[in-house]
Every structure is written in C-alpha cells, then in structure tokens.
C-alpha beads as a LAMMPS data file, in Angstrom:
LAMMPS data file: protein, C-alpha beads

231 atoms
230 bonds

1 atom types
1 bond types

-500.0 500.0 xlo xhi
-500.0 500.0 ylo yhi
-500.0 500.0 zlo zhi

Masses

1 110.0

Atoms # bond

1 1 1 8.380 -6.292 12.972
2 1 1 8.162 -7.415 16.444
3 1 1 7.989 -3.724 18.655
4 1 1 7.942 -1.850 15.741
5 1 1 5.139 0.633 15.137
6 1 1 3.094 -0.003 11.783
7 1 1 1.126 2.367 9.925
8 1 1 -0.587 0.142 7.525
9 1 1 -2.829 1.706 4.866
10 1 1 -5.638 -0.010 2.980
11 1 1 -5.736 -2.692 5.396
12 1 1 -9.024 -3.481 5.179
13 1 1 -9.033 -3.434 1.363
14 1 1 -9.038 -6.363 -0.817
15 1 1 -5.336 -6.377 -0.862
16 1 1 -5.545 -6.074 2.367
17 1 1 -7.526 -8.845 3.408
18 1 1 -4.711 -11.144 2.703
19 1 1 -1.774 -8.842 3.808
20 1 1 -2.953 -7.524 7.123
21 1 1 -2.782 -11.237 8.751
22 1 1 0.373 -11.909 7.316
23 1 1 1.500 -8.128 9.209
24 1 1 -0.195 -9.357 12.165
25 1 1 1.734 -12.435 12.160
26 1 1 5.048 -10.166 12.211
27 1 1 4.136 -8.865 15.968
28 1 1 4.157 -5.081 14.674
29 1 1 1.459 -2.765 16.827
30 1 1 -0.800 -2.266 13.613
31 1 1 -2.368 1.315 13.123
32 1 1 -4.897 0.991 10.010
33 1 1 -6.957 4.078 9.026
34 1 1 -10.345 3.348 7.174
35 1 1 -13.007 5.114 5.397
36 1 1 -16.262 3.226 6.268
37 1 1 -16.898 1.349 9.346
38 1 1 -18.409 -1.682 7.411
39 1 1 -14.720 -1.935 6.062
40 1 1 -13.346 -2.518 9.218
41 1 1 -16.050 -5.116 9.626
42 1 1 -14.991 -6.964 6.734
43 1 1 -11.927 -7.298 8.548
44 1 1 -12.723 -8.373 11.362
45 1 1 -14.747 -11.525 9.680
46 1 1 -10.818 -12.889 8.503
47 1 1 -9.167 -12.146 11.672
48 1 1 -8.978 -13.810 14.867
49 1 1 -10.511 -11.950 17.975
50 1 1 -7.462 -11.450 19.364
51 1 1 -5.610 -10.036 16.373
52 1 1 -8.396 -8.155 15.819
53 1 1 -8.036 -6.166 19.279
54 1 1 -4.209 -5.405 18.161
55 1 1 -5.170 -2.786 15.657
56 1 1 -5.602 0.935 16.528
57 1 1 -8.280 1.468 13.692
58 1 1 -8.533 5.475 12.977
59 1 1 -11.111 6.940 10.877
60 1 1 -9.458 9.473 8.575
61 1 1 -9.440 10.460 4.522
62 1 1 -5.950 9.927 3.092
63 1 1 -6.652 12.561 0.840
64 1 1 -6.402 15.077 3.382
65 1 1 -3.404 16.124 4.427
66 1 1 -4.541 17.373 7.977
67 1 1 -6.303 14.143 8.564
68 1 1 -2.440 12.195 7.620
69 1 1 -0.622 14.273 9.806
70 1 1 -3.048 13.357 12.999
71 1 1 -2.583 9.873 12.106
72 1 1 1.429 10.221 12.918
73 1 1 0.646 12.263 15.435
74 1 1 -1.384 10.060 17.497
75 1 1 0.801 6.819 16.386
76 1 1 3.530 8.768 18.208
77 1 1 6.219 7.105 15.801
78 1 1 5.871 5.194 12.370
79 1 1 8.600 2.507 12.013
80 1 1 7.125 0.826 9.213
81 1 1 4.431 2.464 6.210
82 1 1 3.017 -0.172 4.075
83 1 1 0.801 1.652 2.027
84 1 1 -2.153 -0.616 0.035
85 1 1 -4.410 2.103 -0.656
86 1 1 -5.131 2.446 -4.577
87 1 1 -7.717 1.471 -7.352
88 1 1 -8.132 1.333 -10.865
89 1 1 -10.219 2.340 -13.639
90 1 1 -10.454 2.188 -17.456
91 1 1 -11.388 4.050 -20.681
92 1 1 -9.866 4.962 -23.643
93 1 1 -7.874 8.352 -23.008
94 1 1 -9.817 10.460 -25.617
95 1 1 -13.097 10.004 -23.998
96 1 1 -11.659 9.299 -20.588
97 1 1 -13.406 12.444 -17.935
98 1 1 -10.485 14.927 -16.835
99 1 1 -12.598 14.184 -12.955
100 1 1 -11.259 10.550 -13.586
101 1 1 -8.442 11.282 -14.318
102 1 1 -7.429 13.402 -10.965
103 1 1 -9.191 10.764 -8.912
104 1 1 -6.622 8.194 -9.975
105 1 1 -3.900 10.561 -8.794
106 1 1 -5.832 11.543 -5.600
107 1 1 -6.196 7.489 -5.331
108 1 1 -3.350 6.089 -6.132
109 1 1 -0.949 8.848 -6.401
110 1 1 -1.333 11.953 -4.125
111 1 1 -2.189 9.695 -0.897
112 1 1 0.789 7.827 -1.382
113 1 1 3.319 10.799 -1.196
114 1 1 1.043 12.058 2.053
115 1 1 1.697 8.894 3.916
116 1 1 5.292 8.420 3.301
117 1 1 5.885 12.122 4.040
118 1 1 4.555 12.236 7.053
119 1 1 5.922 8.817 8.104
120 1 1 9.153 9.799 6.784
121 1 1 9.532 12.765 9.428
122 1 1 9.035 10.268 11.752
123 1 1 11.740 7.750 10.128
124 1 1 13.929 10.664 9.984
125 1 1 13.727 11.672 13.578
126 1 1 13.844 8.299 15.393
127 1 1 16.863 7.452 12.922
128 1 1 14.837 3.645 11.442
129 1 1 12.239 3.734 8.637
130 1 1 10.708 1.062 6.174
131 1 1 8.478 1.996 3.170
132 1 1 6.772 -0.442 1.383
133 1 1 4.222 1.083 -1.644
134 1 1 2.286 -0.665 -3.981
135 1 1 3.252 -0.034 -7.410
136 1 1 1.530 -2.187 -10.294
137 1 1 2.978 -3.990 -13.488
138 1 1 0.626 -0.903 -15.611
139 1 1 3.240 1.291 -13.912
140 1 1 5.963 -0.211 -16.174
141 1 1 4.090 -1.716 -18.479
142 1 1 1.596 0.447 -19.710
143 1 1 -1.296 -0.702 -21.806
144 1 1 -4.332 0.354 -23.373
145 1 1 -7.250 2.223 -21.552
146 1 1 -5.414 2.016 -18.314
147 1 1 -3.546 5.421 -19.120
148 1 1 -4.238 7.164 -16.207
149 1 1 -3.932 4.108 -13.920
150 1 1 -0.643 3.563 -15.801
151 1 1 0.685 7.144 -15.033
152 1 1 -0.335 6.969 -11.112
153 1 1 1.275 3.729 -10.418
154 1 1 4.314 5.120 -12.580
155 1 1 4.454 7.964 -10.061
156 1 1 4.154 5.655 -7.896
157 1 1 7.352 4.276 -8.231
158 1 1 9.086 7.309 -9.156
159 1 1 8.023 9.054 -5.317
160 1 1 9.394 5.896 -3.520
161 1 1 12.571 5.436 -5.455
162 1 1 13.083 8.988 -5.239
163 1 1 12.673 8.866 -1.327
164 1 1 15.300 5.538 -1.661
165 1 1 17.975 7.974 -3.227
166 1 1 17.021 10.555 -0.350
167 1 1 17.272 8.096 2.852
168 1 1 21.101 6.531 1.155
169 1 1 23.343 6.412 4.322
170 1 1 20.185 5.730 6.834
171 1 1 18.940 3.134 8.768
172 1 1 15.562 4.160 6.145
173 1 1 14.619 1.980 3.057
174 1 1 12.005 2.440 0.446
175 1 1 10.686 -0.411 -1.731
176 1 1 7.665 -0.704 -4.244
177 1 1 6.139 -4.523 -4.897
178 1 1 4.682 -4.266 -8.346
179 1 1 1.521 -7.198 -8.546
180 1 1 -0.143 -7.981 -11.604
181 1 1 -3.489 -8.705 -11.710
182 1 1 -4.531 -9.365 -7.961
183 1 1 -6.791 -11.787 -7.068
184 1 1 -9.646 -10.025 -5.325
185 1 1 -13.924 -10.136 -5.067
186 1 1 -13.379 -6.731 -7.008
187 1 1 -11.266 -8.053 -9.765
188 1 1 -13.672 -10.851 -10.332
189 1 1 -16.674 -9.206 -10.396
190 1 1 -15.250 -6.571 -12.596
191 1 1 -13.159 -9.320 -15.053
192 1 1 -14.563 -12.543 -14.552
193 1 1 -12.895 -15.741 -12.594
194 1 1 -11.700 -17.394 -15.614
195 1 1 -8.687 -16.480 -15.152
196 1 1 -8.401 -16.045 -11.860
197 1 1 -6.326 -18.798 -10.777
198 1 1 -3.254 -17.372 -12.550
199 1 1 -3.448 -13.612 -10.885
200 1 1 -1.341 -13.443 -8.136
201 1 1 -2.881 -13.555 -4.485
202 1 1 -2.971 -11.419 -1.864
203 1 1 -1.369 -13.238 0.620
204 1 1 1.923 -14.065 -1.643
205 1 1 2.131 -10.158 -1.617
206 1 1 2.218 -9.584 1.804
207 1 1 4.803 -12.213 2.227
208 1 1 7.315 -9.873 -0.071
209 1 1 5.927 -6.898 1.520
210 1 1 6.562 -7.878 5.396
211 1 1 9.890 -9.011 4.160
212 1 1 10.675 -5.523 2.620
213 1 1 9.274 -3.905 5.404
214 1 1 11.528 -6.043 7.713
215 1 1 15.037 -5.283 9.041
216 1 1 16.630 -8.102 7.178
217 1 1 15.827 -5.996 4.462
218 1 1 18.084 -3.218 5.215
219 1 1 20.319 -3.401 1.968
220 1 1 17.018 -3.441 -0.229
221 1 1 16.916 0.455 -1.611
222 1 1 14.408 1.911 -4.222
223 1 1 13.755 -1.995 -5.913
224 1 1 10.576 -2.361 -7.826
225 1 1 9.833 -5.888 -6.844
226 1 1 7.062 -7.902 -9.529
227 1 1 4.835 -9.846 -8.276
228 1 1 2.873 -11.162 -11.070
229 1 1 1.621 -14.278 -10.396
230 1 1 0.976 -16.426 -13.471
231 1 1 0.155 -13.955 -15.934

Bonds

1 1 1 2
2 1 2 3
3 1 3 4
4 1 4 5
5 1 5 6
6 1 6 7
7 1 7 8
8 1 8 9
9 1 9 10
10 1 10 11
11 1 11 12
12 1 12 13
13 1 13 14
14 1 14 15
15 1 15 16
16 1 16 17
17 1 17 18
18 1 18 19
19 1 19 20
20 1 20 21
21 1 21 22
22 1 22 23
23 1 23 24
24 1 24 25
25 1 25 26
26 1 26 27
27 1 27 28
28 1 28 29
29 1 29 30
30 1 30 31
31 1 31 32
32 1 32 33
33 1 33 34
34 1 34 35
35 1 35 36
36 1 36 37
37 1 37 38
38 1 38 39
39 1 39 40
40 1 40 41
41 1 41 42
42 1 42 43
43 1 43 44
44 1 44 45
45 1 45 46
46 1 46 47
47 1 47 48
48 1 48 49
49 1 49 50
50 1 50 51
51 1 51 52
52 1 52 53
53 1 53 54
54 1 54 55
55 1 55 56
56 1 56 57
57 1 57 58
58 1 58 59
59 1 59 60
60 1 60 61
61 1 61 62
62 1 62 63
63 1 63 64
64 1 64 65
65 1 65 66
66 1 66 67
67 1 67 68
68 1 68 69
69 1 69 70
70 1 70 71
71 1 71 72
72 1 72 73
73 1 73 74
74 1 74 75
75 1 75 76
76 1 76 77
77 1 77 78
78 1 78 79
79 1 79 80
80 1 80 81
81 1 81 82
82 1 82 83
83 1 83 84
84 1 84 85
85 1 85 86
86 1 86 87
87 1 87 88
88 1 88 89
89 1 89 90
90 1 90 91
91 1 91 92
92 1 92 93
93 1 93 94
94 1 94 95
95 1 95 96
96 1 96 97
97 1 97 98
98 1 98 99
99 1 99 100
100 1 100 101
101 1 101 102
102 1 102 103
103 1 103 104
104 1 104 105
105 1 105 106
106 1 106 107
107 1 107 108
108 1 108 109
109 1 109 110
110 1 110 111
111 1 111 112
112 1 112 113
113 1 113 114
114 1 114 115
115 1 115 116
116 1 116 117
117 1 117 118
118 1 118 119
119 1 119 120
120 1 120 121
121 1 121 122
122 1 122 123
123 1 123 124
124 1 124 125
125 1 125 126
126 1 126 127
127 1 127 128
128 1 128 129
129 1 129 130
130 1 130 131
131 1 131 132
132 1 132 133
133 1 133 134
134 1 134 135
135 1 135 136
136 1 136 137
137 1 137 138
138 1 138 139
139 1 139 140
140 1 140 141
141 1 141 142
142 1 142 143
143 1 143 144
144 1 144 145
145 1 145 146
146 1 146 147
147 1 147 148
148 1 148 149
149 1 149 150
150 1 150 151
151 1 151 152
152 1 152 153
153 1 153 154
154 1 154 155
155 1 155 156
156 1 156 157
157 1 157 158
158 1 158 159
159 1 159 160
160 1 160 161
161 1 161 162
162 1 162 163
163 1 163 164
164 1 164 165
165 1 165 166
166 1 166 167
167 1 167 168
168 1 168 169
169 1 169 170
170 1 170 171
171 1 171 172
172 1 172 173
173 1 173 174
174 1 174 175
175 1 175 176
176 1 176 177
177 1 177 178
178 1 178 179
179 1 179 180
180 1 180 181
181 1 181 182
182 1 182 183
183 1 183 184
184 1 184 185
185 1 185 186
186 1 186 187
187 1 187 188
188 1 188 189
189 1 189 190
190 1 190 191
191 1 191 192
192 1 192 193
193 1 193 194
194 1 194 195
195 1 195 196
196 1 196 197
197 1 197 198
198 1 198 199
199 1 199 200
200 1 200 201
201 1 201 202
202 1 202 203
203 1 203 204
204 1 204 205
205 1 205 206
206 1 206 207
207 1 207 208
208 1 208 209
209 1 209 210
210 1 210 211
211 1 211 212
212 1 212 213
213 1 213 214
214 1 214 215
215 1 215 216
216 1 216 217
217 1 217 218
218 1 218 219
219 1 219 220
220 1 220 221
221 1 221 222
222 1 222 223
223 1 223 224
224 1 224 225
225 1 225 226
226 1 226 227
227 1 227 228
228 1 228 229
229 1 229 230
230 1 230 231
C-alpha cells in the first residue's frame, strides 16, 4: 500500500489495535476517524512514535453522512477503505428493543454503505479502488439472540458484494473478511477468557485484510473470506 491513500475506519477499536500496525507496516498514508479522543490514546500506547505521527486522525461520526463526505474531502483521494467499525449485542428477538435493533444497523450496517460510497466516488474517479469490510461468521451463520447482529453483518456482505458486481471491468475490488469470535478486552470481559485462546486474533485479520486491500489482490472480487480462528 506503499503511496496509496488509506481511509481506515475503526482503527483505534479493538480490532483495530492489532490491524492498524499491520496497515502501518504496508507504507499507506493512514487517515483514521475516531469518536473519543481517549480512543486515539489507546492507540497511541501500541504504536511506535513515529508511526504514530503517520496518521491524519479526524474527529467525525460515521453515522453522519455530512461528517463522511468531509472525511473524503479532506483525504483528497481514498485508494484503499478498510472499514473495522461495528459491534454487537444480544437478546432474544421477542424481547429484543426496536432502539437496539436500528443501532446495530446504524453500527454495523448504515456506516458501512456511507464509507464505501463516498470512497467509491473517489475509486471511481481516480480509476483504482480497494474495499475491505468486516463481515462476521453470524452474517452466514446465524444463531440465536444475535438476530439483529446476524442481519447487519448479512447486509454487510450483501452491500460489498453488490459493489464487487458494480466495479467488474475496473481497476476496483471489494472483499469482506468474515472473523469469528475475535479476540479482544471487550470479548473477554463480556464472555470470559476460557476460551479465548481459540478466537481468532486481531492481528491474523489484518494480515488477510492488507492483503485484500493490496494490488496483488486485483483478481479477488466480492469473496467473503472466514477467518475463524479455532472455533
């Protein structure tokens, strides 16, 4: 990704506490928008210094459109979108809060297709593009009290394979990795460590997502990648 210009999403998540490095390690110019600035703190306690002064941090909500489109705007291009922004959240559907249920979308859903379409104007103009989204196994594999998570992810997918069939014929590409059970502070707090050594880690994600978001990817269209780990 050496040169290229990288809009990278949920970077300072717990995904992407293992991923950004490995995109830092790639030599992109690394644009990552945040919520809080104690997130981008949290950051900067697993990166070099001099990584660290790479990254074009920008202060936005990814729920609002506006706030994507500046983003792009002040990135001047977007060569690469890896987007790690999501969450989960459980309960059984008959008691599960309607509220919930559109923040998953907003979450995992609705931020996703603002991202790529704004990066994919971008792609479009300067003729080069690679999308990477995070899907989740739940997005295939549904199970119980994960039904709105489920449905998300499963858009998900459906938004960046759909973009795959649109960019056919262009230097463009859109892929979705889909992890299992990722190992994260959150994920442990919330499930316990016991089985923590089989969930798959973050870093061994962002080594499939920098290679889908690479140019030696360019005959990789609209593949939902699992990443599952040991489970």
């Amino acid at each position: 990704m050496k040169g290229k210009q990288v809009l990278l999403t949920g970077g300072t998540g717990g995904l992407g506490l293992g991923v950004t490095p490995t995109v830092l390690a790639q030599g992109g110019e690394v644009t990552i928008p945040y919520r809080s600035p104690k997130d981008v703190e949290r950051l900067k306690g697993v990166i070099s210094p001099a990584d660290f002064a790479r990254i074009q941090f920008i202060q936005a909500d990814l729920g609002e459109e506006a706030a994507v489109a500046n983003i792009v705007s002040r990135m001047g291009r977007v060569d690469v979108l890896i987007h790690l922004v999501g969450g989960f959240s459980m309960g059984k559907t008959h008691e599960y809060s309607y509220s919930d249920w559109q923040q998953q979308l907003d979450l995992n859903l609705n931020t996703t297709f603002l991202t790529c379409k704004y990066s994919l104007k971008s792609m479009v103009e300067n003729g080069y593009g690679r999308i990477v989204t995070v899907g989740a196994r739940a997005g295939v594999e549904p199970g119980g009290l994960l039904a709105a998570y489920s449905t998300a992810k499963a858009g998900v997918i459906a938004l960046t394979k759909a973009i795959a069939n649109e960019t056919k014929g262009t230097n463009i590409t859109a892929n979705i990795v889909l992890p299992s059970t990722i190992d994260t502070p959150i994920n442990r707090e919330a499930m316990g460590a016991e089985n923590a050594d089989k969930w798959v880690k973050p870093e061994s994600i962002g080594q499939v997502i920098c290679f889908l978001a690479s140019e030696a990817a360019k005959d990789i269209r609209g593949a939902a990648i699992p990443v599952y780990g040991s489970c």
